[in-house]
TIDO-915803 format. One line per field, with one value per residue (C-alpha): x, y, z; residue number from 1; residue in one letter. Coordinates in steps of 0.05 Angstrom, whole numbers. Layout:
BEGIN
east <- X | ...
north <- Y | ...
up <- Z | ...
pos <- NUM | ...
code <- A | ...
END
This chain:
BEGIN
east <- -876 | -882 | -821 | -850 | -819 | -816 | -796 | -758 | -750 | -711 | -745 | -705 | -741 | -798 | -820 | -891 | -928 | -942 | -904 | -856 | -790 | -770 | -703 | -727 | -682 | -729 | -686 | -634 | -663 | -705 | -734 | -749 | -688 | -656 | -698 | -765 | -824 | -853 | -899 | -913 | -881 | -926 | -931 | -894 | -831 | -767 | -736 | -662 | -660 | -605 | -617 | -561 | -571 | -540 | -468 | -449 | -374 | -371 | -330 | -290 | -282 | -267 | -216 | -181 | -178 | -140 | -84 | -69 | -63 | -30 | 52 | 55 | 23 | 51 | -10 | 7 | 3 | -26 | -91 | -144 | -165 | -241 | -255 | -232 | -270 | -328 | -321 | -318 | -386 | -428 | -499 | -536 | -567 | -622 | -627 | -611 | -662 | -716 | -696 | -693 | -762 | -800 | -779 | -798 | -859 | -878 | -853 | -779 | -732 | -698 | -630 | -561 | -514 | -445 | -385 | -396 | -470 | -490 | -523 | -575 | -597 | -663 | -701 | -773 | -831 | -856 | -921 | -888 | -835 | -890 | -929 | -858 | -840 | -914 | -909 | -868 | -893 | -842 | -843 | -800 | -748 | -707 | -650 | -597 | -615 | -616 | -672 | -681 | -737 | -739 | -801 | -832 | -854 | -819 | -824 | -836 | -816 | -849 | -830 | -792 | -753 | -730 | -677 | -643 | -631 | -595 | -625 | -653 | -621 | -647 | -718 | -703 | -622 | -614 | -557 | -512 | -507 | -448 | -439 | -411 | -334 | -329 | -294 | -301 | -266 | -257 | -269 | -204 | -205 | -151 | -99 | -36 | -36 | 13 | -22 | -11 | 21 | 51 | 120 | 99 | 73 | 135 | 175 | 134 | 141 | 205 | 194 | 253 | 252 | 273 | 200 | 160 | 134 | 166 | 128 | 88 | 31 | 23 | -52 | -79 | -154 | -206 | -277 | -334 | -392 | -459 | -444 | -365 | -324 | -261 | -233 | -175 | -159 | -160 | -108 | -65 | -62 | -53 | 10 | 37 | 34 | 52 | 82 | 153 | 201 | 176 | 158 | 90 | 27 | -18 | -77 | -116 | -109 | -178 | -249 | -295 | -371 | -399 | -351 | -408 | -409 | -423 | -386 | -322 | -328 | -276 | -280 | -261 | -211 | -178 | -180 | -145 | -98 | -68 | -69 | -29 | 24 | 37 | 27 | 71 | 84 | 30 | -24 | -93 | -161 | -227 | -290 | -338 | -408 | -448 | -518 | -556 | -609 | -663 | -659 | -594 | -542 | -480 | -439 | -468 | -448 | -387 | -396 | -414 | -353 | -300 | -340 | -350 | -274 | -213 | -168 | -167 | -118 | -85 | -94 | -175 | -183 | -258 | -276 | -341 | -396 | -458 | -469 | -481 | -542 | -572 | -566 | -582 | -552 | -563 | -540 | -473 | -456 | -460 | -422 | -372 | -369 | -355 | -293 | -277 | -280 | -227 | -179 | -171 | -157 | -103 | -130 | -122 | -190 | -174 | -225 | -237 | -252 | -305 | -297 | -349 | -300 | -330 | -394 | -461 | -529 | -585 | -628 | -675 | -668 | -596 | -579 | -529 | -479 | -427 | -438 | -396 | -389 | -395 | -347 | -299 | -321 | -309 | -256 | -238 | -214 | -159 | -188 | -148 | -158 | -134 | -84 | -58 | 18 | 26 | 66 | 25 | 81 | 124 | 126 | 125 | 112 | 37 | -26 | -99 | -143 | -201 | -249 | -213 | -266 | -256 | -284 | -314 | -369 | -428 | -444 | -383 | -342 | -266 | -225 | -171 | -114 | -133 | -144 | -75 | -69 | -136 | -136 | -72 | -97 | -163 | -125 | -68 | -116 | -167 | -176 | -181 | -222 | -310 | -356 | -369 | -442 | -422 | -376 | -378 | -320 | -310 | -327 | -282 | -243 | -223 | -185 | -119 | -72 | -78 | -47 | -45 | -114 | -125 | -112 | -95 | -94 | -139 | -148 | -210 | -240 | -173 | -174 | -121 | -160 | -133 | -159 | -186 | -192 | -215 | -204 | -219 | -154 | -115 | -138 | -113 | -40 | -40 | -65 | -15 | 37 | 18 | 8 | 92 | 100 | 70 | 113 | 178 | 155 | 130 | 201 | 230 | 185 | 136 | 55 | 11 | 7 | -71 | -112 | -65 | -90 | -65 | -2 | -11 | -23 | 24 | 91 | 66 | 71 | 145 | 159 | 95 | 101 | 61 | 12 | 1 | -34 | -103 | -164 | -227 | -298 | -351 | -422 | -435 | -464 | -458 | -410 | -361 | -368 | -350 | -283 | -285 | -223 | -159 | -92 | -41 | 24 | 16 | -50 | -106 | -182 | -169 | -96 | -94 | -19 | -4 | 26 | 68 | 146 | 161 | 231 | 219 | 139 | 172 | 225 | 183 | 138 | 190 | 209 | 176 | 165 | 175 | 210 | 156
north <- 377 | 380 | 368 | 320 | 290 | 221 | 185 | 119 | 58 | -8 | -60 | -107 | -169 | -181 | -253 | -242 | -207 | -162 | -97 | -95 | -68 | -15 | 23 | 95 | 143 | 209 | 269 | 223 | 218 | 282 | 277 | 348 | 375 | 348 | 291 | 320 | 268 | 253 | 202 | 132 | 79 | 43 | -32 | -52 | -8 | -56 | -61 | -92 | -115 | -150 | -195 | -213 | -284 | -305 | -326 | -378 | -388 | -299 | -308 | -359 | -314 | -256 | -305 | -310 | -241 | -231 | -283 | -259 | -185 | -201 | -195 | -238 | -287 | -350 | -345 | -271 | -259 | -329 | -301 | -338 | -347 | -329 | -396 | -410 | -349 | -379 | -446 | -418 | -364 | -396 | -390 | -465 | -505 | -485 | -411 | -415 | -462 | -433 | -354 | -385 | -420 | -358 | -316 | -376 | -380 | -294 | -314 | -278 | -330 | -268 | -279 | -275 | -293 | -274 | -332 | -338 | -348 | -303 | -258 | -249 | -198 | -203 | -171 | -155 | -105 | -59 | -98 | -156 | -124 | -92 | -171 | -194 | -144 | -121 | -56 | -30 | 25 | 49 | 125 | 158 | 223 | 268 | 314 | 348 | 304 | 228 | 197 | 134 | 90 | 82 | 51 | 101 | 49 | -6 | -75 | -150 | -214 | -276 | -319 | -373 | -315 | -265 | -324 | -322 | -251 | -192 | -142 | -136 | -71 | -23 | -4 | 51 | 74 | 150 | 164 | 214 | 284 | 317 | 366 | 429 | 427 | 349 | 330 | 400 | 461 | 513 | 590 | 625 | 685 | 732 | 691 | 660 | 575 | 537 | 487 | 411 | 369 | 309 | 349 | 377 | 316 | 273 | 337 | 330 | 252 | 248 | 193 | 204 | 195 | 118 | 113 | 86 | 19 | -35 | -98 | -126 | -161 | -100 | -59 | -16 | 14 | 74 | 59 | 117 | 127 | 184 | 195 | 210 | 202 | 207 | 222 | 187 | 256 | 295 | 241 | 243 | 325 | 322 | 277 | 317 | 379 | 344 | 287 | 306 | 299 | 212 | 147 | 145 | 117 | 161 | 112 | 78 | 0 | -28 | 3 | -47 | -20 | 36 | 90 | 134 | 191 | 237 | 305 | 290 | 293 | 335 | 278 | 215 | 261 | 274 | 201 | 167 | 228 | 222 | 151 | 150 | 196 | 167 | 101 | 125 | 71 | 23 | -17 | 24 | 5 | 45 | 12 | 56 | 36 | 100 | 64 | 75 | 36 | 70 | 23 | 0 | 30 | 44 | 28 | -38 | -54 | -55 | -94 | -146 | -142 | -156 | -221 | -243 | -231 | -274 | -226 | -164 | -104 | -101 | -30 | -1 | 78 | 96 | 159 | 152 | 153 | 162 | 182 | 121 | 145 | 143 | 69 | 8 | -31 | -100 | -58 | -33 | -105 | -136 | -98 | -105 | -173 | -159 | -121 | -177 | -217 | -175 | -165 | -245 | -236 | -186 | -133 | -65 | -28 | 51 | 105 | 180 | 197 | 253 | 325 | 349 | 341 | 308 | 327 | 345 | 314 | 346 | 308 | 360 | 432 | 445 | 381 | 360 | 294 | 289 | 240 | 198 | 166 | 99 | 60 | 108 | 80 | 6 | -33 | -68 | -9 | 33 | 108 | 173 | 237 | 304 | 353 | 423 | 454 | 501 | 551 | 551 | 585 | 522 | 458 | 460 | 412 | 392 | 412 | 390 | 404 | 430 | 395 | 320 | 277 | 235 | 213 | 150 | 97 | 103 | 24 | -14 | -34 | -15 | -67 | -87 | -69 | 9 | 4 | 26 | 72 | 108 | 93 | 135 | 188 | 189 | 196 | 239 | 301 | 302 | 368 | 385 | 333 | 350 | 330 | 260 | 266 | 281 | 216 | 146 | 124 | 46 | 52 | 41 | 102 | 129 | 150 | 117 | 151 | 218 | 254 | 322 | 347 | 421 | 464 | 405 | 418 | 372 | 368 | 369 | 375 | 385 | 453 | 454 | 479 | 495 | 492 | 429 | 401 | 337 | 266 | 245 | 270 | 242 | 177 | 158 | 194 | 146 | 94 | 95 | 94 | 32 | 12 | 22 | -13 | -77 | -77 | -69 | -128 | -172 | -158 | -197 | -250 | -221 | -221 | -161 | -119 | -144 | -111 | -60 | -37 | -86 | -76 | -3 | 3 | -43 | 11 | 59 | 117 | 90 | 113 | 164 | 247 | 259 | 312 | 350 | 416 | 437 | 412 | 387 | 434 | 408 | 427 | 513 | 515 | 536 | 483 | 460 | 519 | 486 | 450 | 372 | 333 | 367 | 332 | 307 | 272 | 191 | 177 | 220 | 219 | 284 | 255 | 183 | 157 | 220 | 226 | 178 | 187 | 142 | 113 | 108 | 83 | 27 | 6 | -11 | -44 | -85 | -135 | -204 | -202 | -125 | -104 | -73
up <- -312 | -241 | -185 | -135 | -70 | -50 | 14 | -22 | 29 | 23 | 53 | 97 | 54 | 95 | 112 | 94 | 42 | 102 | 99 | 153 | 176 | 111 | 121 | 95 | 61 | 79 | 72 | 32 | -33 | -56 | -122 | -120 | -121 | -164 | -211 | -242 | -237 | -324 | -300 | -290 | -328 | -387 | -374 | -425 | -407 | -401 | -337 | -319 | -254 | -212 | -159 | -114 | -92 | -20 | -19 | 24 | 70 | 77 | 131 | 107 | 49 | 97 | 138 | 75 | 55 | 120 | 109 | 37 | 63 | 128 | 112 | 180 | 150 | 108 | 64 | 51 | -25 | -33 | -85 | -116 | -184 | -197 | -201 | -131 | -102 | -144 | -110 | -42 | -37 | -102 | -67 | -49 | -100 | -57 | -66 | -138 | -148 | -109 | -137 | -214 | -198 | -168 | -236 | -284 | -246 | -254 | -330 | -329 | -372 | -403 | -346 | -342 | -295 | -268 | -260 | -189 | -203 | -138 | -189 | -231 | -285 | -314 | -362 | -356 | -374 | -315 | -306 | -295 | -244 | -197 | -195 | -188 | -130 | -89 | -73 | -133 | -174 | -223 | -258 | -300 | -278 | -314 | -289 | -341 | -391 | -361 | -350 | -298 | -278 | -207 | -155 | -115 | -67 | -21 | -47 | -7 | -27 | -7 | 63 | 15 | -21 | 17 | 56 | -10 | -34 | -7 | -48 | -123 | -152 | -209 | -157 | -117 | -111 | -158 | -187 | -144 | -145 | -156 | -94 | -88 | -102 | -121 | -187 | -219 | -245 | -181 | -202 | -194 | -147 | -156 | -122 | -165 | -156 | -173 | -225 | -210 | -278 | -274 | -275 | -213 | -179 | -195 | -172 | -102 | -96 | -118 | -184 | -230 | -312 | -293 | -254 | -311 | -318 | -359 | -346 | -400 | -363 | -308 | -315 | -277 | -284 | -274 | -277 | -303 | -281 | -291 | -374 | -364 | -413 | -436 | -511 | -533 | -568 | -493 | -471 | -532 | -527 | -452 | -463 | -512 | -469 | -398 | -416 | -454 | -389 | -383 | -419 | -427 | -462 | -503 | -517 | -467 | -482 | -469 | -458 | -416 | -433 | -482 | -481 | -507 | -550 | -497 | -481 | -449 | -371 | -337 | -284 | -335 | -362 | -293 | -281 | -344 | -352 | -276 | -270 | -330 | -308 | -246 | -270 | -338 | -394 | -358 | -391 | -371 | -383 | -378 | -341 | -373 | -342 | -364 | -340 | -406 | -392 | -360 | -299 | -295 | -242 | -272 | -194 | -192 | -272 | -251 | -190 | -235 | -286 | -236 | -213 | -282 | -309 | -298 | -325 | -289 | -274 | -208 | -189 | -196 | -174 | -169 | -162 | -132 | -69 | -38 | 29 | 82 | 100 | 41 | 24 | 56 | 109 | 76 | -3 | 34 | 70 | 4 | -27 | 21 | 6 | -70 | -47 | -4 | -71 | -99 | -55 | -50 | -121 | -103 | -131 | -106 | -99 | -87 | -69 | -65 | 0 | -14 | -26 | 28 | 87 | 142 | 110 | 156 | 166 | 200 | 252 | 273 | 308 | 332 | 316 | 270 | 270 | 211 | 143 | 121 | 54 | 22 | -6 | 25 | 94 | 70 | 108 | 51 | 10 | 6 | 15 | -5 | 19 | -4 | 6 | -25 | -23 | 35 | -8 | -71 | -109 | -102 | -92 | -14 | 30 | 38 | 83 | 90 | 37 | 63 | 17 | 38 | 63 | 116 | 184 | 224 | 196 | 228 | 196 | 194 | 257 | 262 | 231 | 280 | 221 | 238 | 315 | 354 | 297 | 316 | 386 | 378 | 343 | 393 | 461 | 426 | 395 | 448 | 449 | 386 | 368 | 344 | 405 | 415 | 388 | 322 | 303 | 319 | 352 | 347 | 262 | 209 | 205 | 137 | 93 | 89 | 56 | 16 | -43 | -76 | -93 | -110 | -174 | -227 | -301 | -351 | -422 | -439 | -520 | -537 | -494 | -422 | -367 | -302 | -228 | -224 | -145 | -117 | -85 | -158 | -171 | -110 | -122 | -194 | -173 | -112 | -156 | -209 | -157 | -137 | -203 | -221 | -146 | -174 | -237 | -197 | -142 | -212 | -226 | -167 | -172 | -118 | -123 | -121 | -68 | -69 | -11 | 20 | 82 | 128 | 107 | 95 | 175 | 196 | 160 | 208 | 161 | 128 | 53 | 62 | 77 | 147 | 139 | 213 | 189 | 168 | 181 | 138 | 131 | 168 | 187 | 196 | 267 | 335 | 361 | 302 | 265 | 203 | 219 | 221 | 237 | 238 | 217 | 263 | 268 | 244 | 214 | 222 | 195 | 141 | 109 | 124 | 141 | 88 | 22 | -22 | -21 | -80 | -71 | 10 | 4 | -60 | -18 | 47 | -5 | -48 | 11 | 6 | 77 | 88 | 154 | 200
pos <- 1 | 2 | 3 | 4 | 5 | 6 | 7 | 8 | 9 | 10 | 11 | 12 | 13 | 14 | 15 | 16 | 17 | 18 | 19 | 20 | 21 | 22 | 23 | 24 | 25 | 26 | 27 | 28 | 29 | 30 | 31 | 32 | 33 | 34 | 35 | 36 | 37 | 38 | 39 | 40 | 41 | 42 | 43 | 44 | 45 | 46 | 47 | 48 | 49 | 50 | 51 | 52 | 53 | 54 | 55 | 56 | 57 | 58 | 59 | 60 | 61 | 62 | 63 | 64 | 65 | 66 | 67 | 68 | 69 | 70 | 71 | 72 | 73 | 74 | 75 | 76 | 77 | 78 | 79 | 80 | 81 | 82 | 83 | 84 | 85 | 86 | 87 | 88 | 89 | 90 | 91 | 92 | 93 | 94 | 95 | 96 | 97 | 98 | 99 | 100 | 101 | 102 | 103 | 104 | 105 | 106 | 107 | 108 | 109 | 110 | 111 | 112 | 113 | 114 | 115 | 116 | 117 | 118 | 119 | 120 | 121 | 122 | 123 | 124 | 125 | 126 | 127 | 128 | 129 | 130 | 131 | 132 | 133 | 134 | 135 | 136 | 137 | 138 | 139 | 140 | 141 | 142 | 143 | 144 | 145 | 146 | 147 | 148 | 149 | 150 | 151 | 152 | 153 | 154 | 155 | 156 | 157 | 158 | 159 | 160 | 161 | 162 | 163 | 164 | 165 | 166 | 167 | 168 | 169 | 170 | 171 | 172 | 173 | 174 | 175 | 176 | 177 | 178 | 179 | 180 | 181 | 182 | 183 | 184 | 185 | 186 | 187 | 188 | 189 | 190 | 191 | 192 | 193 | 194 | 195 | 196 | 197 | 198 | 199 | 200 | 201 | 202 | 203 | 204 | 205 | 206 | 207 | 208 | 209 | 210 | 211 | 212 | 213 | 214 | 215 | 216 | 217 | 218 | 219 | 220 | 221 | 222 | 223 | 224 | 225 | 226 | 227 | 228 | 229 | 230 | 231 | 232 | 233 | 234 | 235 | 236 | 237 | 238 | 239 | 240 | 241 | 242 | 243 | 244 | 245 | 246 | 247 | 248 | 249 | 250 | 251 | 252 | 253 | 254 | 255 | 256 | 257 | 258 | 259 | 260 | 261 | 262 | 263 | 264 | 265 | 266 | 267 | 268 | 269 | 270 | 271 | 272 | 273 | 274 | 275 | 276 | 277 | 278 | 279 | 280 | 281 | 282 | 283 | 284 | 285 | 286 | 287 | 288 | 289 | 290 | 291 | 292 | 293 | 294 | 295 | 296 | 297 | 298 | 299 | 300 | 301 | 302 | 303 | 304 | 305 | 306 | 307 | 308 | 309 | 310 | 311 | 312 | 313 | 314 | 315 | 316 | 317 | 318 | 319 | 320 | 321 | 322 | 323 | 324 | 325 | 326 | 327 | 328 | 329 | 330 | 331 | 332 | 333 | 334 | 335 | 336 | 337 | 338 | 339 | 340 | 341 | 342 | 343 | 344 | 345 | 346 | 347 | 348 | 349 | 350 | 351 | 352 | 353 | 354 | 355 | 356 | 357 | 358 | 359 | 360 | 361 | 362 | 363 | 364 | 365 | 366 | 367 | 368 | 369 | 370 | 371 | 372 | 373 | 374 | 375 | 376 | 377 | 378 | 379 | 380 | 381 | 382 | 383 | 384 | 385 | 386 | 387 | 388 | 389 | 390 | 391 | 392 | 393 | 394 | 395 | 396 | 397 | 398 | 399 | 400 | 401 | 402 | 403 | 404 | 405 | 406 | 407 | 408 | 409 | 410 | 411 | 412 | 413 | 414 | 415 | 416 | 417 | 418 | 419 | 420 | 421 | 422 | 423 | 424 | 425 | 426 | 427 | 428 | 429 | 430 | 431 | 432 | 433 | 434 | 435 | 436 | 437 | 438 | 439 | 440 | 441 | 442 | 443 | 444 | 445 | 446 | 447 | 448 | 449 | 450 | 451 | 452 | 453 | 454 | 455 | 456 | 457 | 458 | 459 | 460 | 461 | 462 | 463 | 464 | 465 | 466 | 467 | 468 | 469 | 470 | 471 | 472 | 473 | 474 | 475 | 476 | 477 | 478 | 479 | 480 | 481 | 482 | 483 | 484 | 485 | 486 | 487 | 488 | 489 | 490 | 491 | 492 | 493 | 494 | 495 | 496 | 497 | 498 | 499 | 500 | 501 | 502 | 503 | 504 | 505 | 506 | 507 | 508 | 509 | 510 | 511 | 512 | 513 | 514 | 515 | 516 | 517 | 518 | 519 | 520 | 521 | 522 | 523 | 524 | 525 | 526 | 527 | 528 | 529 | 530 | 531 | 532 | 533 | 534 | 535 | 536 | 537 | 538 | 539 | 540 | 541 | 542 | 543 | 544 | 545 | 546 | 547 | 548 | 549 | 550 | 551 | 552 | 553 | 554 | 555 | 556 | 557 | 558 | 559 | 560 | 561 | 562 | 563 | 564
code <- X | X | X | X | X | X | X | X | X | X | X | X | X | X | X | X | X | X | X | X | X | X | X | X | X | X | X | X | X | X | X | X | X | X | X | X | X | X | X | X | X | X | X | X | X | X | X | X | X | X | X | X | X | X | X | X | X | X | X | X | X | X | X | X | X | X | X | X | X | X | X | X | X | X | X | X | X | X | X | X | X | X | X | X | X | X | X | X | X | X | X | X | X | X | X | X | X | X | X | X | X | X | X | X | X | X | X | X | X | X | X | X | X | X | X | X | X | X | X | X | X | X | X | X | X | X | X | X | X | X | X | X | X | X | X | X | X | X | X | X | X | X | X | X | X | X | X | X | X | X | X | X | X | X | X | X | X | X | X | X | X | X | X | X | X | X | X | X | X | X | X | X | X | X | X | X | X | X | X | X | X | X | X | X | X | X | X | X | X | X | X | X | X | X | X | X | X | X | X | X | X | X | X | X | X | X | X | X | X | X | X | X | X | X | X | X | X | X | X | X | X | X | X | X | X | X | X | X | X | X | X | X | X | X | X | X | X | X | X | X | X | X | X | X | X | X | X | X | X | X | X | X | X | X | X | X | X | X | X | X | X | X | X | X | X | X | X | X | X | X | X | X | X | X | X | X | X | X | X | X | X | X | X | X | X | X | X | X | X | X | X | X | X | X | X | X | X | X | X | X | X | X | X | X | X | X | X | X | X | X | X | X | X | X | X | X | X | X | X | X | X | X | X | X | X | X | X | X | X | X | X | X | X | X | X | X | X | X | X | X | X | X | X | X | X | X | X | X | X | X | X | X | X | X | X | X | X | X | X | X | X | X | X | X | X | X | X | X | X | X | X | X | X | X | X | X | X | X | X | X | X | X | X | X | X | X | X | X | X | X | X | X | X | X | X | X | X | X | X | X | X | X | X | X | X | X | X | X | X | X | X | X | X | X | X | X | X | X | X | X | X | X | X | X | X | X | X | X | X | X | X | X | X | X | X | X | X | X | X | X | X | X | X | X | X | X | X | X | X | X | X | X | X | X | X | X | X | X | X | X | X | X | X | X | X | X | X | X | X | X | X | X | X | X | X | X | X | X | X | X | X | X | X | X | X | X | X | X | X | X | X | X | X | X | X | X | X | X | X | X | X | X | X | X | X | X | X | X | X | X | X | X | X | X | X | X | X | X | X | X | X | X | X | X | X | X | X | X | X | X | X | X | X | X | X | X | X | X | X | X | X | X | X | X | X | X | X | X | X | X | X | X | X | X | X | X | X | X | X | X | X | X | X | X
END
C-alpha cells in the first residue's frame, strides 16, 4: 500500500452548491504519517454519520450556566434536569423538519436521535453519503491496526440546509495521535524516582484513612477513547497491592459502551485505577467509546451519551485532545455548547491539559507561534496541568512538570471568571514571559488547577509497571478529589459542585498548594529555546491555581455560600 497525503477541509456550510469559504487543516492532519491510504470505499460500505442540528436560546443556556456556577448568585447550585436543558436549546420545528425532510428525500430513514433532539445519527451506504454531501469522497486508512473511513474532500450542503446544522461528524476529523511523552510509560535513565501510589499521593495531599466516600448515590466517571481498555483483573490486582492502607472499591460499577476485548491500555488503566484511589469507596463508571465503527468518532460518542442520559455521575475526567488548529471553528463552538449542557446539570467536566507543554506550530521559515489544545482550552471545563516532586526521593513539595500543557486559546475569548487572575499574572511576570507573537493574550487561558503527574505506577495484565507520566494521570487524582468533595457537601444537604471554575477563581488559590517553580517545554528555536510559560506565585498558565490540599481545598468548598 502506498502512504498518501491529503489536505482535509471543513467547510463552513456553504449557502450554495458553490464551493466556498472551507476552513483547511493543511499541515494538521497528515495521512502520511501516520494513516496509510487502502483505497476507496465500495458503494455499499456503511457509514454512521451525526449531524448536529442548530440549538436554539445558547445564550440563554450560557446565562444560566453562569448563575448556577456563580456562588454570588441566588441561583447558584440551582441545576437542571435533562429535560429542562432539553426544553430550553431543542432545535425549531423548523430545522428538524427541514433536516429530517432533506435525508428522507436522499432515502436515509435508518436515524436516531438524542433526548434533546439536536442530534441525529444516521445510517447510510457510501454512495448515498457522497449524493447526500457533494464533494465527499470517502477511502479507507489503516494505522496500527484501526481502520477509519474518512472523506478526502470538503463537502456543501444546500442554501435551505446549511441554516440548520453546525456540522455532520464521521467525514473528515482522524483519530489523534498519541505524541511523544503523553499517557505512556517513560524509559528510566539511571536516576532513582520516587514512584507515585495512592499512599504517596494521599501522603502529598494530606487525605487521611477517614477520606473515603460513604454516600450511596455519589459517582464519579472516566471516559476511553482510541481501543483503551481497562481489565477488571488490572484494577482488582492494583487494589490489592496499593490499596491496603484505605476503603476502597475493587470493581468498576458500570461500563457505558463495548468495553472490548482489546489489550489493556496503560492509559484506561491509569484512569480507573487513580480516580479510584482518590475518589476511594466511590461508585465509578467507565464510558468506553472505543469508535468501532469504521466511521464513527469515539469523542463525539460520548458527546452524545451525556445528552441522552438522565442519570449521570457528577465528576467526568477525560483524558483527551486535539490540537485547536486542527479542528474547526464551528466543530469546537459546538461542542462548547455540549459542555455548557453539562455543567447546568452540575456536572463536573475535568480535562488533561496536554503533555506537549505549550506545544509549537510552524508558520513558515523562522516562524513559529505556540499550540494549544482542545478541550483543554474550553472555558467551560475544568483543565489540570502537571507537576513532579522537587526532591524525587521524598515526598517534597511540588514543581512544574515540564511536559504540563498549558497556555492561551487562540479561538475562545477570556471568560471574565479568569480575567484579574491573568491580568495578574500578565503584568506580574513580564519579563519572563514568551514574546507577544507567540500567544494570544485576551483567550481563555488554561489550565486551572494541576496535580502530580510524573513517575506513577499502573497495573497493567496483571503485571505493576512503573514510570508512568502524564496529565492523564493528574486529572483522575484531581477528579476523584472532587468526587469525595461532593459526597461530604451531599452530606450537609448541599448540591454538586457542578461547573467549578467560577468558583474555582473566585478562592484565589485557598485549600490548593501554589506551584512558583519550573517552567513548561515549548518550541526548539532561536528565541524561546524550548521553554513556554514558567510558573509563578497565584495562578499561572503551566500549574493553574496549583495542587489540591484536601482538608484546606474541602473546607473552602463545604460552605453553602463559601467565604471568598
Amino acid at each position: 500500500s502506498v502512504s498518501i497525503r491529503l489536505t482535509f477541509s471543513i467547510p463552513l456550510l456553504c449557502t450554495s452548491l458553490v464551493w466556498c469559504g472551507y476552513l483547511e487543516y493543511d499541515q494538521d492532519v497528515l495521512i502520511s504519517k501516520d494513516w496509510t491510504h487502502v483505497g476507496r470505499a465500495d458503494a455499499s460500505d456503511e457509514l454512521k454519520l451525526t449531524f448536529a442540528l442548530k440549538q436554539q436560546n445558547i445564550h440563554l443556556l450560557e446565562e444560566r450556566l453562569r448563575l448556577v456556577s456563580d456562588p454570588d448568585s441566588a441561583h447558584y447550585g440551582k441545576y437542571l434536569s435533562l429535560e429542562e436543558v432539553a426544553s430550553l436549546v431543542r432545535p425549531s420545528e423548523l430545522t428538524q423538519k427541514t433536516v429530517h425532510s432533506w435525508l428522507q428525500h436522499h432515502g436515509i430513514s435508518s436515524c436516531h436521535t438524542v433526548h434533546t433532539q439536536d442530534f441525529l445519527q444516521c445510517t447510510m451506504t457510501a454512495e448515498i453519503a457522497e449524493k447526500l454531501l457533494p464533494g465527499s469522497r470517502f477511502h479507507h486508512y489503516v494505522r496500527d491496526g484501526q481502520s477509519i473511513v474518512r472523506s478526502s474532500g470538503p463537502y456543501a450542503v444546500s442554501d435551505n440546509v446549511h441554516q440548520h446544522l453546525d456540522f455532520v461528524g464521521g467525514l473528515h476529523r482522524l483519530p489523534p495521535t498519541k505524541k511523544d511523552g503523553n499517557r505512556k510509560q517513560q524509559k528510566f535513565k539511571g536516576e532513582v524516582h520516587l514512584g507515585v501510589t495512592p499512599a504517596i499521593l494521599r501522603e502529598r495531599y494530606n487525605l487521611t484513612a477517614a477520606d473515603v466516600g460513604s454516600d450511596q448515590d455519589n459517582r464519579q466517571a472516566v471516559a476511553q477513547f482510541l481501543e483503551q481498555y481497562y481489565h477488571p483483573a488490572d484494577l482488582a490486582e492494583f487494589m490489592s497491592i496499593f490499596g491496603r492502607t484505605f476503603k476502597h472499591l475493587s470493581e468498576v460499577d458500570q461500563v457505558i459502551g463495548t468495553q472490548g476485548e482489546g489489550k489493556a491500555g496503560i492509559e484506561a488503566s491509569l484512569d480507573v485505577e487513580y480516580i479510584m484511589s482518590t475518589g476511594a469507596n466511590i461508585s465509578t463508571w467507565v464510558f468506553s467509546n472505543s469508535g468501532r465503527h469504521e466511521s464513527q468518532e469515539p469523542f463525539l460518542q460520548w458527546i452524545l451519551l451525556l445528552s441522552n442520559m438522565s442519570d449521570l455521575p457528577r465528576v467526568h475526567t477525560i483524558s483527551y485532545g486535539d490540537d485547536e488548529d486542527s479542528l474547526s471553528t464551528a466543530y469546537m463552538m459546538r461542542i462548547n455548547t455540549e459542555f455548557m449542557k453539562a455543567g447546568v446539570r452540575g456536572i463536573s467536566l475535568l480535562f488533561a491539559s496536554g503533555d506537549n507543554g505549550a506545544g509549537c506550530r510552524h508558520m513558515g521559515k523562522d516562524q513559529n507561534t505556540f499550540r494549544p489544545s482542545f478541550p483543554a482550552s474550553s472555558p467551560y471545563v475544568t483543565t489540570v496541568g502537571g507537576t513532579s516532586f522537587k526532591n524525587p526521593f521524598k515526598v517534597s513539595y511540588e514543581v512544574t512538570d515540564y511536559i504540563s500543557g498549558g497556555g492561551f486559546s487562540n479561538v475562545f475569548k477570556m471568560p471574565d471568571y479568569q480575567a484579574s487572575a491573568v491580568e495578574a499574572y500578565l503584568k506580574t511576570g513580564t519579563s519572563a514571559l514568551p514574546p507577544a507573537s507567540y500567544f494570544n493574550t485576551s483567550g481563555r487561558a488554561y489550565p486551572d488547577m494541576a496535580a502530580l503527574s510524573k513517575n506513577y505506577w499502573v497495573v497493567m495484565d496483571r503485571v505493576p509497571i512503573p514510570w508512568v507520566s502524564g496529565t492523564s494521570a493528574s486529572t483522575p487524582v484531581v477528579g476523584g478529589m472532587l468526587s469525595l468533595i461532593n459526597g461530604q457537601r451531599f452530606a450537609k444537604g448541599l448540591p454538586a459542585l457542578g461547573f467549578l471554575n467560577p468558583l474555582l477563581y473566585k478562592l484565589k488559590g485557598q485549600g490548593l498548594f501554589d506551584v512558583t517553580e519550573g517552567c513548561q517545554q515549548a518550541c526548539l528555536d532561536e528565541q524561546v529555546q524550548g521553554k513556554g510559560f514558567c510558573s509563578a506565585p497565584s495562578w499561572d498558565p503551566v500549574t493553574g491555581w496549583g495542587t489540591p490540599n484536601y482538608p484546606a481545598l474541602l473546607q473552602a468548598l463545604l460552605n453553602e455560600r463559601p467565604e471568598l
